[in-house]
N, C-alpha and C positions, 0 to 999 in steps of 0.2 A: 895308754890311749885315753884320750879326755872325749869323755862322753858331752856331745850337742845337744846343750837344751831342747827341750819340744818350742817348736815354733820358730827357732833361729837358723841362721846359715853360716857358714866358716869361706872367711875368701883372704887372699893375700894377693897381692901386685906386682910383677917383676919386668925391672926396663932392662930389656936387649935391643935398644936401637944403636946398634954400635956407631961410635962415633956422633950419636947422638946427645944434646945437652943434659944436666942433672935437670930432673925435672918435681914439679909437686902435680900431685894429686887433688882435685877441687870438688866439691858437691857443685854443680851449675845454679841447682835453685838459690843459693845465699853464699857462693864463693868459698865458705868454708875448708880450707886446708886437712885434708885428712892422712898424707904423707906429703915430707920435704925432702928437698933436696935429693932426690934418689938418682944415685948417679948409676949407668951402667954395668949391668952384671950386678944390679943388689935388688934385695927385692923388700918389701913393707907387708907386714900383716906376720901371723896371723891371726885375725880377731873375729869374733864371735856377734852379728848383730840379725834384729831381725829381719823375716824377709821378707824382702819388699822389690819395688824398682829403684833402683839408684843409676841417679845421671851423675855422671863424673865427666871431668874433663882433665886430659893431662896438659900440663902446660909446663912452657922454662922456667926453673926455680925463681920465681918470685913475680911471675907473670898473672896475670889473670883471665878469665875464664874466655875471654876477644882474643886471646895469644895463644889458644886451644892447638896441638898440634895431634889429639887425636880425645876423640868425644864417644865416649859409653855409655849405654845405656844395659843398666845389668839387672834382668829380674832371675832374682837368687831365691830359689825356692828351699824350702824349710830342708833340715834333716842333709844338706848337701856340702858338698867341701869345694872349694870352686878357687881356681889360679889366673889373673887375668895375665896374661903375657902381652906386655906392649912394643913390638917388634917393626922390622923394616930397616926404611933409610933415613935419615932426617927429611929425606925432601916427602918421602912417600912413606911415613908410619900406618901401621895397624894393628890391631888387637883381635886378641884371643880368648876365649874365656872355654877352660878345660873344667867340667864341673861332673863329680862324682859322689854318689852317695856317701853316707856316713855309718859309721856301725854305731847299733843303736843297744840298749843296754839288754839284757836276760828278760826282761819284761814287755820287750815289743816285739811289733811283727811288721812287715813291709809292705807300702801299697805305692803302686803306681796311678796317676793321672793320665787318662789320654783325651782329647779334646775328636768327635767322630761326627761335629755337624757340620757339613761343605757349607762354604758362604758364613758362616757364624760368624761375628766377634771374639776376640779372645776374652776368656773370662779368668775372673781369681776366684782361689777356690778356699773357703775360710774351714777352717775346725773352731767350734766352739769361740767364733767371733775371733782367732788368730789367722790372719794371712799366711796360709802355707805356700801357693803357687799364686804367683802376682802374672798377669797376663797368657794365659795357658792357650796357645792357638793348635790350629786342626794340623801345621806340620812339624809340631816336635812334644810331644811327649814329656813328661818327667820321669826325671828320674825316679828311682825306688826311693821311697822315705820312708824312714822308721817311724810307728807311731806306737804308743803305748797301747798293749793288749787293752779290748775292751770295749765297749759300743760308742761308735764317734756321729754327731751330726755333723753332715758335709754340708755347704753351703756354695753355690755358685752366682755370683756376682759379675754384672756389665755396670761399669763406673758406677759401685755404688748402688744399684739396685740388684734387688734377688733373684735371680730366675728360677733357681727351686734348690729345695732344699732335700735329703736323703739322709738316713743312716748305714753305716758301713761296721760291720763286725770285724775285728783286727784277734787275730788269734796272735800268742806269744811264739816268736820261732816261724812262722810262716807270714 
């Protein structure tokens, strides 16, 4: 088992649009290619990057991001394993994203996020200036994240600015 860096996410992509074309994978902000050609029934990943929001677009191999035949936007928070399944029909595609904690190593302990103010903004919520949960709203919760035993400054963020900050005691094992 390969243990998740602190501060990173694990995700891989899999096209089941049967009958659907080989498609790539694109970042929207700069078109960049992050899987090619991925033809039905295969899947891309899995790789380790940090976590943030990523807009992706899938598109037909070799199209670009106007030839979008299904557009994600994924905020993959820290500590988590996460599968986007890109499913349906060619005319009518959709995605999935199945995201499940990680096990984290003999030195950490697990804390969950929940967002509990009606009407708020979603906020991110940094450790020690890393983005652990990027847009965290009042109806979905995070998962459990492993975080190394120990006294963490939490930080909560709207675009950028700080709404307050706290420490959290992480015991090893709990």
């Amino acid at each position: 088992l390969r243990v998740l860096n602190f501060g990173n996410t694990r995700f891989s992509i899999v096209h089941a649009i049967e009958g659907g074309p080989a498609v790539d994978v694109v970042f929207v902000a700069d078109g960049t290619v992050i899987a090619e050609g991925l033809a039905y029934g295969t899947s891309f990943g899995t790789f380790d990057v940090p976590a943030d929001t990523y807009d992706l677009a899938v598109v037909p191999t070799g199209g670009d991001v106007s030839a979008s035949i299904a557009d994600l936007s994924l905020g993959l928070s820290a500590g988590t394993s996460n599968v986007v399944v890109v499913y349906g029909t060619p005319d009518a595609p959709m995605a999935l994203v199945a995201t499940a904690p990680t096990a984290g190593g003999a030195d950490t302990g697990v804390v969950r996020f929940v967002h509990a103010v009606a009407g708020a903004p979603a906020v991110d919520i940094l450790i020690a200036d890393d983005l652990i949960v990027p847009g965290l709203s009042i109806d979905s919760p995070s998962e459990h994240i492993a975080l190394p035993a120990g006294t963490h400054e939490i930080t909560l963020q709207v675009d950028g600015a700080v709404l307050a900050t706290a420490e959290v005691e992480v015991s090893a094992g709990s």
